[in-house]
C-alpha positions in Angstrom: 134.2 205.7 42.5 132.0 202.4 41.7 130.8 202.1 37.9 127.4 201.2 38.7 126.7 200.8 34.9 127.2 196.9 35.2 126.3 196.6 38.7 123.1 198.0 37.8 122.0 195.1 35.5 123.3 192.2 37.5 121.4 193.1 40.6 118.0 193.4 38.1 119.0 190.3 36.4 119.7 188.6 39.9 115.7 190.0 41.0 114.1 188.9 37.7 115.3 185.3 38.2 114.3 185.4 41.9 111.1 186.3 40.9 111.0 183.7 38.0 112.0 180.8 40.4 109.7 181.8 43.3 106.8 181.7 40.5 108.1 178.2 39.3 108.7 176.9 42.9 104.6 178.1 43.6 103.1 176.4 40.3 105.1 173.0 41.6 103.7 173.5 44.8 100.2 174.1 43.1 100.2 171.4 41.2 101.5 168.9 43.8 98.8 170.4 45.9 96.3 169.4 43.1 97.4 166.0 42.2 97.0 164.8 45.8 93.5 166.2 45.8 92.9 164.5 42.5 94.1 161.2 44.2 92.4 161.6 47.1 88.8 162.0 44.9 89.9 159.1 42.6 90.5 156.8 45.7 86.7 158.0 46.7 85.1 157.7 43.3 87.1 154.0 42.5 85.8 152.9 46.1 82.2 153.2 45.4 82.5 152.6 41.3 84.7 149.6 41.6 87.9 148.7 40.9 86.8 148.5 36.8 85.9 152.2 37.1 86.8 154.1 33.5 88.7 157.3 33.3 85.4 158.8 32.5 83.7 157.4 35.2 86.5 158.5 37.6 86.4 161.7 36.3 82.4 162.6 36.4 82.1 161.5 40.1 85.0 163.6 40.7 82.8 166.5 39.4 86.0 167.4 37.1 86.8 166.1 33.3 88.7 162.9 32.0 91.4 165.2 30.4 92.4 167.1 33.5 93.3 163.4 34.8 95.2 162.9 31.8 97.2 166.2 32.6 98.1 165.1 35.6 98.7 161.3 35.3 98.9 160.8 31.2 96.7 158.0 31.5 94.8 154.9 33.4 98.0 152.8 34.2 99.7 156.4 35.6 96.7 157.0 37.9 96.8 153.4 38.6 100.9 153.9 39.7 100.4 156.6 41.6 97.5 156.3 43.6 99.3 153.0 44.4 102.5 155.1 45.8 100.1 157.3 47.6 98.5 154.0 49.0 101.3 152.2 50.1 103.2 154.8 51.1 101.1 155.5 54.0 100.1 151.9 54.3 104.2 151.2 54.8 104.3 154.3 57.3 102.0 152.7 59.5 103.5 149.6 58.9 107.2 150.4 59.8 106.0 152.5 62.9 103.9 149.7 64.2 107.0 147.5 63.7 109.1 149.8 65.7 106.8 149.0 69.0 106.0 145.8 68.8 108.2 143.7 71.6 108.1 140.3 69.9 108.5 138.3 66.8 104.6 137.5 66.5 103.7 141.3 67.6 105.9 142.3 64.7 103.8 140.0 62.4 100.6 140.5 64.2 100.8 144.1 63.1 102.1 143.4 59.7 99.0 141.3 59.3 96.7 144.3 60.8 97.7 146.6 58.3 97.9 144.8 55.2 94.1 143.1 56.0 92.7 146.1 57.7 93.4 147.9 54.2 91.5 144.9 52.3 88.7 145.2 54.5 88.3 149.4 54.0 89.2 149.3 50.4 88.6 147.0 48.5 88.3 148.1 45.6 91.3 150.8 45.8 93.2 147.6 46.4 92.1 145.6 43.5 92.6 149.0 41.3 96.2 150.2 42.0 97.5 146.1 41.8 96.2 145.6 38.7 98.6 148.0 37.2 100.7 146.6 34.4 104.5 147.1 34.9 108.0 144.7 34.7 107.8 142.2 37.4 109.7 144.2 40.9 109.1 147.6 39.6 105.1 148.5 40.1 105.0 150.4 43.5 102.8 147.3 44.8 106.0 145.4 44.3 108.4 147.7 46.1 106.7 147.6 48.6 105.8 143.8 49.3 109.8 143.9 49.2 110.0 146.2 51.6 107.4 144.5 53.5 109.7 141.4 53.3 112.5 143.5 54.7 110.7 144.0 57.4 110.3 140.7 58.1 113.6 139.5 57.6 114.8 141.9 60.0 112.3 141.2 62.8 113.4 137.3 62.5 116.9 138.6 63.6 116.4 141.1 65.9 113.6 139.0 68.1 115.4 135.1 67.7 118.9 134.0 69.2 121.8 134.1 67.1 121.7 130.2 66.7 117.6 130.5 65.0 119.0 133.5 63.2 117.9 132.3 59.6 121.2 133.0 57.2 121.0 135.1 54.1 120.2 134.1 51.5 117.2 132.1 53.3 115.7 134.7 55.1 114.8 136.4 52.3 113.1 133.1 50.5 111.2 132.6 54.0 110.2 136.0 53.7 109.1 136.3 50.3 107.3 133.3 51.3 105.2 134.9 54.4 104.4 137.5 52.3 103.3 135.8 49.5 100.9 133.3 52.2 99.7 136.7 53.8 99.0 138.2 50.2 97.3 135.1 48.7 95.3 134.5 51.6 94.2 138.1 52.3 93.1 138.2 48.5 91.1 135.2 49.3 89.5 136.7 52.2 88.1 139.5 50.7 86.5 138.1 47.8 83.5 136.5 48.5 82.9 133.1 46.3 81.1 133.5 43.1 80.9 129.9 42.3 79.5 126.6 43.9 81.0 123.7 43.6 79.7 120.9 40.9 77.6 119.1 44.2 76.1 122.4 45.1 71.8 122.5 44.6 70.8 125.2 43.0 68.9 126.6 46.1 70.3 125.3 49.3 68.1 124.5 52.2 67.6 123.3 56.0 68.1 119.6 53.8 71.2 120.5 52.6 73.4 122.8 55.4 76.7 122.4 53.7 75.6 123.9 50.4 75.2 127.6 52.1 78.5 129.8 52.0 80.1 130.0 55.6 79.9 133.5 56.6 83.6 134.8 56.4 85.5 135.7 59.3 86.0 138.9 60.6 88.9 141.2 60.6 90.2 140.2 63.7 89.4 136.5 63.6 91.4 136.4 60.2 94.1 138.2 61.7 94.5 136.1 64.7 94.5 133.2 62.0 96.7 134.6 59.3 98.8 135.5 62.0 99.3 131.7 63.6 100.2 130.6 60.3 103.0 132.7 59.6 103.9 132.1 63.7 103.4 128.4 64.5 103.0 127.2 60.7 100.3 126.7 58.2 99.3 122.8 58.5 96.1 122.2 59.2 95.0 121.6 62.8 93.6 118.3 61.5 96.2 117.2 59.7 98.5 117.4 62.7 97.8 114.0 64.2 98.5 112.2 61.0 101.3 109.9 61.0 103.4 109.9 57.9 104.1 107.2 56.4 107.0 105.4 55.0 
């Protein structure tokens, strides 16, 4: 004969926990479910606000209040980290995918350029938001990333060259911190337009004075096809390549 009498309890005990975790596991999946949303209205309200958009601000043209943001994120540098991990994330996605197809070196940069300036071009100020995030140097999710980016790189540059061009470690990595860096800096350049004129400048430029006028920047897929060069066949100058050196 079973004595049911601490069976019994075990079995209830065993249900009431079930029932506990299946509640726990749906409030996580609720609020994971809401912080994306919340991210995904932020990277909407900071792209038409600007990248100096307050927690207020953020929080009114997401038709919610600054102190369910703070629930979910504690504060401006936590939204900051984690819309950037939501950003790059996807950003290094595309990224790594694009990488797997390309059939060349310069495709694989081509792409890398793509992504990274095609981002700059579409959001602009989500970009200038989520790097502006304070955080020891390598740790901000921008900076994972741009190392992961260089990875990328330095793993292209083997699998595309001969084993003689095979750049050895630990110079690949300084090369690639340095494409990235050039891709970075110029990019940044690219998508601010100048605020300033140089000490020459007129006030008013006119048909009298044609080099005082801004050039208009170049598109997304002229830079591209420029950046891209760079980092390919080097940075120098085209007119600086029929100088002699001297010695």
């Amino acid at each position: 004969m079973v004595n049911t009498s601490t069976a019994e309890p075990t079995v209830k005990g065993r249900e009431a926990k079930d029932r506990t975790d299946g509640r726990t596991r749906r409030w996580r999946l609720h609020r994971e479910r809401r912080r994306i949303e919340l991210l995904k209205l932020a990277r909407e309200a900071i792209a038409e606000l600007g990248a100096n958009a307050s927690m207020s601000e953020i929080a009114a043209h997401c038709r919610t209040s600054k102190s369910v943001f703070y629930r979910y994120f504690e504060d401006k540098d936590g939204l900051k980290r984690k819309l950037a991990e939501y950003v790059v994330e996807r950003m290094g996605r595309r990224m790594t995918e694009a990488v797997a197809e390309a059939g060349s070196f310069e495709e694989t940069v081509h792409e890398l350029v793509v992504q990274y300036l095609w981002q700059l071009e579409n959001a602009p100020e989500v970009y200038l938001f989520v790097v502006s995030e304070s955080a020891p140097d390598g740790q901000s999710p921008v900076d994972r990333f741009v190392q992961a980016v260089a990875e990328l790189l330095v793993d292209a540059q083997r699998r595309h060259s001969a084993d003689h061009d095979r750049l050895p470690e630990p110079t690949a990595r300084y090369w690639a911190a340095g494409v990235v860096g050039l891709v970075r800096g110029a990019g940044e350049a690219w998508m601010r337009p100048r605020t300033t004129a140089g000490p020459q400048a007129p006030a008013n430029p006119d048909e009298n004075h044609p080099s005082a006028a801004e050039p208009e920047r170049p598109s997304l897929e002229e830079f591209v096809e420029t950046v891209t060069a760079w980092v390919v066949k080097g940075s120098q100058p085209p007119a600086l390549s029929s100088i002699t050196p001297t010695t």
